[in-house]
N, C-alpha and C positions, 0 to 999 in steps of 0.2 A: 477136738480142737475147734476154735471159734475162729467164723474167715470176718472179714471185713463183713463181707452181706448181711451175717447174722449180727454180728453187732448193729449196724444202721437200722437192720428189723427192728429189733430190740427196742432203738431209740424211737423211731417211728412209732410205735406203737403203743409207749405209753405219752408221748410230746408230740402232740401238732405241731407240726414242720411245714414249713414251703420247699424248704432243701436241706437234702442231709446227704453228703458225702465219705465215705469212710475207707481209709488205707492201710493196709497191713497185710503182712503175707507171713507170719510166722506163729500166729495164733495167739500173741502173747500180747505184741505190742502195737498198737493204731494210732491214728490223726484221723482225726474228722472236723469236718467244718458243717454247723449245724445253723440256719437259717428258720427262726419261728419268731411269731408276736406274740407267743409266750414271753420275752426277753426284755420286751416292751415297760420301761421304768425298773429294770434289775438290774444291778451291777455287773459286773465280770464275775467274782465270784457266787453271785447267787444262780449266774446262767449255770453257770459250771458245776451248782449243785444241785439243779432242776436235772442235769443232763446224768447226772452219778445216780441218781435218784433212779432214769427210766432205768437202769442198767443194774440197780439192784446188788444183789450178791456177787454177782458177776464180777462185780469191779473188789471184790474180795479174794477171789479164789480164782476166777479164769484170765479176767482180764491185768495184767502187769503192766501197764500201762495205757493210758489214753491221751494223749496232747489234743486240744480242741481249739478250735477258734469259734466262738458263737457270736453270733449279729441277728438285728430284727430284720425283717425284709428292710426298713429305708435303707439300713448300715449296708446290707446287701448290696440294693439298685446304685448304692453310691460308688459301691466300687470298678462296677458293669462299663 
């Protein structure tokens, strides 16, 4: 079963991040809020698919959901 940590690994790991956040407690289903300038001139949708991308099969077979909120660091600092 997949906890939060390893999912944010996961992301971590193939996306340079400033901040990645990740919640879920039943193995199936998470939120994360993922902070990179990776993001930088991509839509919503294309963040979201940079983000499906690091997480691979994963988001085929273990993961059942992921709700995300993605921002560049400015969208970040804006919100601070």
């Amino acid at each position: 079963m997949l906890t939060a940590e390893n999912v944010k690994t996961y992301i971590e790991a193939a996306l340079p991040c400033e901040h990645v956040q990740v919640e879920g407690d039943d193995g199936r289903h998470f939120q994360a809020l993922i902070v990179s300038a990776q993001f930088q001139g991509k839509n919503t949708v294309q963040q979201h698919q940079m983000v499906y991308k690091s997480l691979g099969d994963k988001m085929k077979q273990e993961i059942h959901a992921l709700s995300m909120k993605t921002l560049t660091p400015e969208q970040w600092a804006k919100q601070a």
